[in-house]
C-alpha positions, 0 to 999 in steps of 0.5 A: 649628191653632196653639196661642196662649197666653193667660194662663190660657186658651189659644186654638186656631186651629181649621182647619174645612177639616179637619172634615168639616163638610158630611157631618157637619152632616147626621149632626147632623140623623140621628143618634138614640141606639139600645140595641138592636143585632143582634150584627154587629161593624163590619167592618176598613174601618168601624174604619179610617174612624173610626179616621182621623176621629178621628186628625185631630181629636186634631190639635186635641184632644189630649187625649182619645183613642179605643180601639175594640174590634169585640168584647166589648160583651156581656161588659161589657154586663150592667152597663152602663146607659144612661140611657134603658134598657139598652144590649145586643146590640151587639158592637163599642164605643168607648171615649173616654178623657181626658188630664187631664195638663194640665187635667181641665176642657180633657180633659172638653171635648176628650172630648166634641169627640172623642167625638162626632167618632166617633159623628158620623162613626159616623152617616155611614158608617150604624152606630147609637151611644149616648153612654153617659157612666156606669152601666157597670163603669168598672174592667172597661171600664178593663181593656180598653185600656192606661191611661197615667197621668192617664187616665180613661176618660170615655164609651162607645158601642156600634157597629153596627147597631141593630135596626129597632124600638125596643122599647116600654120603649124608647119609653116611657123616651124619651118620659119623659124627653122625649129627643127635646124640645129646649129652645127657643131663646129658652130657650138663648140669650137674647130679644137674640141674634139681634139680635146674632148673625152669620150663623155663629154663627145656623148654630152654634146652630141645630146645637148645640141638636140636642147629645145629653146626659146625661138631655136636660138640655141645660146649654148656653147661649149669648151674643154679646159684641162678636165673639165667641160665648160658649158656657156651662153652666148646669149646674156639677155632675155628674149622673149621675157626668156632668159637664156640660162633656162635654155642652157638649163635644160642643156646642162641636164641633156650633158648629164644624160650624155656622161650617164650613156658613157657610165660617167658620174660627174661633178657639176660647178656652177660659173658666173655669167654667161659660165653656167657650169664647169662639169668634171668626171668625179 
């Protein structure tokens, strides 16, 4: 990946041999968030896994990073909440922090991308995870890892290995707010889109609609102009103390994966707000 200034934006020449697109396209299709877990820490080889996933997408999206811990999620736990129920049991947890040295916007975007490299690969190697973007004790969590200036920690997710049943509080939080409802993708993209659309950009959608987000709001939205596909939020305000453009985030890098299935490498342009990125085939 080359960096290519721009002007504001910058462009990032995305290499997608180097994602894990075909495994991870089908842990876009498994994975489920899951809040109740048998206390079992990842093992050496679990972390190292993720550890290296991750390491090759900061390559690309350096400003963000990860700190896992195999134990303590049940000190923190108490006040930590998910937004469908609570999150317990659990021993081992990441951490995803943003660097906003150079652009809060880009870190929160990057946080996403990465964050969700974790969990994706996190899915493959059978661990269960939940995006947890707010309700937990930010100064406690904080307190885990060494901080660098400008840091924040922006997400957290359990790892390991949920219990087989969702209990009925579970189910019946889910089914309130719809979690498992996706919005259709008329809704998403627009009655001329696929008229419009390459083969590629099709792919990318169809797994970035499965995108997990804050209380399902689902703020990403998507276009084609000329020959690139855009991805913006309709949403521009926090939610929950969650910013919508870590949602788009971790759509942009489901986008990513999409354009990998079809053997397409692309070069990402990041917009202004509510445009997150323009994503073009190199």
């Amino acid at each position: 990946m080359k960096y290519i200034k721009s002007g504001v934006p910058y462009q990032l020449m995305v290499d997608c041999v180097n994602i894990p697109y075909q495994r991870w396209e089908k842990s876009i299709e498994d994975r489920t968030s899951r809040r109740r877990y048998h206390s079992q820490p990842i093992d050496r080889e679990e972390r190292e896994a993720l550890e290296n996933s991750v390491r090759e997408l900061r390559k690309e999206f350096p400003l963000s990073r990860v700190v896992i811990k195999q134990r303590g999620f049940s000190e923190i736990s108490k006040k930590i909440i998910g937004s469908k129920g609570p999150v317990t049991g659990a021993s081992s947890y990441a951490i995803i922090i943003g660097r906003n040295l150079e652009d809060e916007y880009k870190s929160t975007i990057q946080s996403g991308v990465v964050g969700e490299g974790l969990i994706l690969e996190a899915t493959h190697l059978g661990l269960n995870t939940c995006w947890m973007g707010a309700f937990f004790d930010m100064k406690k969590v904080s307190s885990e890892v060494e901080m660098e200036d400008e840091e924040e920690v922006i997400a957290i997710t359990p790892l390991g290995e949920a219990k087989d049943s969702p209990p009925i509080t579970e189910k019946l939080v889910r089914a309130a707010i719809g979690s498992h409802r996706r919005k259709p993708l008329l809704e998403l993209c627009g009655a001329d889109f696929f008229s419009k659309a390459q083969n590629w950009m099709k792919t990318s959608v169809e797994l970035a609609r499965l995108t997990p987000s804050t209380m399902n709001r689902q703020p990403w939205r998507f276009d084609v102009e000329g020959d690139k596909l855009i991805l913006r939020s309709a949403i521009k305000t926090r939610k929950y103390g969650v910013y919508p453009y870590l949602d788009c985030g971790i759509a942009l890098l489901h986008l990513l994966v999409g354009a990998g299935v079809e053997g397409v490498e692309v070069e990402v342009e990041y917009g202004e707000a509510p445009v997150v990125a323009f994503l073009r085939e190199r």
